[in-house]
N, C-alpha and C positions, 0 to 999 in steps of 0.2 A: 196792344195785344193783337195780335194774329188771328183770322179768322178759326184757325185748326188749335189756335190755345183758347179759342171763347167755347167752343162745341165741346172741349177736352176739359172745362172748370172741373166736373165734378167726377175727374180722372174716369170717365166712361170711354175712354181713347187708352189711357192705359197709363201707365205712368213710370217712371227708372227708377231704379232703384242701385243706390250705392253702395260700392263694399268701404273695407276701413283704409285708412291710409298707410301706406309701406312706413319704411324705417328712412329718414333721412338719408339720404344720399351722403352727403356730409355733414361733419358736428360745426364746420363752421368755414366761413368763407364763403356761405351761401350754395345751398343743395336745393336739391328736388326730390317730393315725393309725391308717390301715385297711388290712385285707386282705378277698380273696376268699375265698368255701368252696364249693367242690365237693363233691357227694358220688356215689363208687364202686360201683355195684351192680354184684360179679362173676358174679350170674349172665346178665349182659350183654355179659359181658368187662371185660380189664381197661382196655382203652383206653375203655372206653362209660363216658363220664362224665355223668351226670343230675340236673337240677336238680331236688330236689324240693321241696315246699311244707317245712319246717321242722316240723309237725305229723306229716308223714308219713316221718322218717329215724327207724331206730331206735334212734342210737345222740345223746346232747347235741350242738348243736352247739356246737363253739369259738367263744370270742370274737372279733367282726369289729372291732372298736374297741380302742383303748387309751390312755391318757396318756401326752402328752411334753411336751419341752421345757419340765420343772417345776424354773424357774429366775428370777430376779427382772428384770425388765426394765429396761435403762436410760431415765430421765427423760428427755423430750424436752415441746418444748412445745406445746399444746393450746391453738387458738382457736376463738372462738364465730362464731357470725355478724353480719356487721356492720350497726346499725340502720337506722332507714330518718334521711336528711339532716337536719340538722336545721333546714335554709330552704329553704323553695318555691321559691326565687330566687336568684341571686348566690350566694357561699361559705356554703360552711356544715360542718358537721361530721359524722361516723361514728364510729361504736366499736363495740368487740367484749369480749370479755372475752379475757384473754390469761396460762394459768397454767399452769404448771412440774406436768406429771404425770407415771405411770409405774406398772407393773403388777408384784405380789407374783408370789411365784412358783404361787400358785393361781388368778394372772388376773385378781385382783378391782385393779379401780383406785385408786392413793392419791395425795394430794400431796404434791409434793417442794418443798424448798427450792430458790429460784432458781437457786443458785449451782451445783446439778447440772444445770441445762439450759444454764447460760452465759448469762451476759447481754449479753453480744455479740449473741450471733443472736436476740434477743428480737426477735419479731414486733411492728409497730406495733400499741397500742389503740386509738389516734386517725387520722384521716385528713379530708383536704380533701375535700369535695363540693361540684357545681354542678352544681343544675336549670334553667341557663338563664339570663342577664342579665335584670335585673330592669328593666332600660329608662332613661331615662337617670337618672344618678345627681343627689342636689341636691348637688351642688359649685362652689363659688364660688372658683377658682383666684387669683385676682386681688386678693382682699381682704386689705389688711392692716390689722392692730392695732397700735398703742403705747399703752400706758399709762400715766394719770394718776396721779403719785405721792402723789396724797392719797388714792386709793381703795384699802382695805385690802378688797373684795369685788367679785367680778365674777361677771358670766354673760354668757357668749358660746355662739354657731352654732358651726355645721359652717363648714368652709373655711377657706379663706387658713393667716395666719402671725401670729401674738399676740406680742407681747414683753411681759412683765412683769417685776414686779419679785418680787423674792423675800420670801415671807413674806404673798404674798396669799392670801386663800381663794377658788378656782375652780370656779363649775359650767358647766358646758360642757352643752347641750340637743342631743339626738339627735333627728331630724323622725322621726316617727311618725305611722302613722294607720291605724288600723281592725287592728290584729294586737296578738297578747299581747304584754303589754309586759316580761312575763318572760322571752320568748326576747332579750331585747336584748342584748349584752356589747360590751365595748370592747376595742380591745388598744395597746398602747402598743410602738412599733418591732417591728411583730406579732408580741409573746406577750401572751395574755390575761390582762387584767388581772386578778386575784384580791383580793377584801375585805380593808381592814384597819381600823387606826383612821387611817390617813393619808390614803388613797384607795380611793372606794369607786362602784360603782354602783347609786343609788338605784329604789326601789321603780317608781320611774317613769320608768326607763331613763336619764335624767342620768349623768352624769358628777360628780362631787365631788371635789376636791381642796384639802386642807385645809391652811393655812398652806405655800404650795408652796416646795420648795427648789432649788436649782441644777440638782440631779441628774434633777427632775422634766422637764429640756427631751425633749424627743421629738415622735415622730409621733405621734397619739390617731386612730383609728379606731372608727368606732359600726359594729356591724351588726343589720341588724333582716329580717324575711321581705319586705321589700320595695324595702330601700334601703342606700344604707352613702354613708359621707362623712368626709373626715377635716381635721381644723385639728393644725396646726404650731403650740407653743408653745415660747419660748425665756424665760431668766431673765437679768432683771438687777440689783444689788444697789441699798439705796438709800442713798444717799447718809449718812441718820442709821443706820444700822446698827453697830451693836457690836459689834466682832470676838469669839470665842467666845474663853474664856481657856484657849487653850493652853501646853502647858508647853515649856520649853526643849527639853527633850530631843527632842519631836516634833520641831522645828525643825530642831536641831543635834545628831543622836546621835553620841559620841563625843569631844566638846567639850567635857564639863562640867565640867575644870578648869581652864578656862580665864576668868578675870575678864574678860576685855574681852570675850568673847561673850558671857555670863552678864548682862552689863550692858547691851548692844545689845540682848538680847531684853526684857530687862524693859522699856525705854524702849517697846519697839514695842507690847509687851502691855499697855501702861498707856494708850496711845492710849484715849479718852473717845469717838472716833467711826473710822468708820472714815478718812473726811477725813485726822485728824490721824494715825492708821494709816501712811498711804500719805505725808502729808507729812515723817515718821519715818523711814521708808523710804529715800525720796531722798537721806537725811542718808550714807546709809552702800551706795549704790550700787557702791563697791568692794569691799564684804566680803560682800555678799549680793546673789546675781543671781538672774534670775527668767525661764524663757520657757515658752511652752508647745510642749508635745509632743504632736503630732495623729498617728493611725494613716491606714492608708487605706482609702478609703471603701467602703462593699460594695455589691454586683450590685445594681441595682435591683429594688426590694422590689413587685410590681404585683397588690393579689389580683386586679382585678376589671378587663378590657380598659374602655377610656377612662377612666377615672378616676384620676387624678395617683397615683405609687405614691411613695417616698423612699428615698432612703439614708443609714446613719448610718456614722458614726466615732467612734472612744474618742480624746479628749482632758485632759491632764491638764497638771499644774501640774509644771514642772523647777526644782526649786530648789536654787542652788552654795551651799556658804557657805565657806569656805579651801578649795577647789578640791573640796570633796564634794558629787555629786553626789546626790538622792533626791526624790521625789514630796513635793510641801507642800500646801500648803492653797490652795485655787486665790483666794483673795482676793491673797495675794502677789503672782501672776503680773497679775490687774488692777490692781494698783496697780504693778508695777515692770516690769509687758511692754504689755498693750493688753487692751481687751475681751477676753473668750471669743472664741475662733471658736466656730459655729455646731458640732452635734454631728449634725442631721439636716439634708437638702436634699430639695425635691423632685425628683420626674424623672415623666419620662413613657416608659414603655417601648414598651406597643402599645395599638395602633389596635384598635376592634371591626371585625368584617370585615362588609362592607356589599355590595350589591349596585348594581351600574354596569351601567347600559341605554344602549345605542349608540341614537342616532335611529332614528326608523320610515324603513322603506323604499318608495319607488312598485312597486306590480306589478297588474297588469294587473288589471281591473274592479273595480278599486278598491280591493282588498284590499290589506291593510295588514300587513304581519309586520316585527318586529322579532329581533335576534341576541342 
């Protein structure tokens, strides 16, 4: 003890007095709360309260600070800020980072697994952006393709409506000019398309589609920093195609001891072409029936004002066989119902908005003002 705390024992030097403590700073992760110090000099009296400098009290003073709320925080989710578009023009994209955090009970920050923020309320990373119509688009609404069943390759533009056959190889050409040609992507019934060994987008913004199959019909959309354009392709089989060798059971599950079905399907899976397939078929149109099953079609799809948008629908194969009904193999349904229907359509939702100038008006010396 200090010579100024031995003379002050019986607070004749004076003494501090403390207020109460604040409200936590934080409920948890570890806060701080404060209080006030006064200090007493009675030979002032005892209501004369006096602020002194801290150098000049003779007695320590108390703590004006303290830790609270030293408890573990729950995980909530933590977003970054979002980049800058990524086209000058027309749609393009943002992102952010977007992760599952949460604070120890000393405050320091760590991360959580998803599953304590929920993933319900997961904040988007991605987002649509537009700096403005890139001006008019090259679409060619009007064009359409059929295809030459001797041609096992193609390349086609932007626009219209392609029907092919199934099992051709497709590149499809994006117009470009003057911009990186690695910002290009495509999307197909607008989700973007991602690399594989099936379909790809080449080094030079192309399109690729290798040996295409049924499944591949869709909307195909390009976008680049200055333009965007989309062709409609649809499939259809050729005629020398060989049915894949499926087994009974796919066909008929639940059937399988039974001989006279056992014996129907092998006749139809022996079919040499698809022809003799569907000629097979017809033999036994009482025992096995065939239609398709269309959904209904969705909201029109439009990134980009004037420019044709689409709509699709899930369509599939129904097939009975002794009154059982389940999904087959959609060659069945074209050989024992009718073509495919169509899985995308076009539409056109809206207009770009324009500006309309009423005639000029007469007013007096000549001057001329329009509304």
């Amino acid at each position: 003890m200090s010579v100024s705390e031995e003379n002050c024992a019986n607070e004749s030097c004076g003494h501090w007095v403390t207020g109460t403590w604040t409200k936590c700073s934080s409920t948890c992760g570890q806060g701080i709360r404060r209080r006030t110090q006064l200090f007493i000099d009675p030979q002032l009296g005892a209501d004369a309260h006096i602020v002194l400098r801290d150098a000049e009290c003779p007695l320590p003073k108390p703590s004006e600070t303290e830790s609270c709320g030293a408890v573990e925080c729950p995980a909530s989710w933590i977003t970054g800020e979002w980049t800058e578009c990524s086209a000058s023009c027309g749609s393009g994209e943002q992102k952010r980072t977007v992760v599952c955090e949460g604070r120890d009970a000393r405050g320091r920050r760590e991360r959580r697994p998803e599953k304590e923020c929920g993933s319900a309320g997961k904040p988007p990373a991605v987002q649509m952006c537009s700096l403005g119509n890139c001006g008019k688009p090259q679409l060619l609404t009007n064009r359409v393709f059929e295809q030459n069943a001797n041609e096992r390759k193609l390349t086609l533009g932007i626009g219209g409506v392609a029907t092919l056959y199934q099992g051709t190889s497709i590149k499809i050409k994006c117009p470009r000019k003057n911009f990186d040609k690695k910002k290009i992507y495509w999307t197909k019934n607008g989700k973007r398309i991602r690399n594989d060994a099936h379909i790809k987008v080449s080094a030079n913004g192309n399109l690729r589609l290798f040996h295409a199959r049924m499944e591949d019909a869709g909307v195909y959309e390009c976008y680049t920093d200055s333009l965007q354009g989309n062709v409609t392709l649809r499939f259809k089989y050729r005629d020398d195609d060989k049915p894949n060798r499926l087994r009974p059971s796919q066909l008929h599950k639940g059937h399988k001891g039974k001989n006279k079905n056992a014996s129907l399907f092998e006749a139809i899976l022996s079919a040499g072409s698809y022809s003799e397939m569907a000629r097979e078929l017809q033999k036994h149109r009482d025992t096995i029936q065939a239609r398709w099953e269309m959904g209904h079609w969705t909201d029109c799809k439009q990134v980009t004002c004037g420019v044709a948008g689409y709509q699709a629908r899930e369509v599939t194969c129904s097939v009975m066989v002794d009154g059982v009904r389940r999904t087959g193999d959609p060659r069945l349904c074209t050989a024992l119902a009718s073509p495919r229907p169509p899985e995308t359509r076009p539409c056109h939702k809206e207009e770009c908005p324009r500006w309309d100038a009423s005639d000029w008006t007469e007013v007096a010396k000549s001057k001329k003002y329009r509304s």
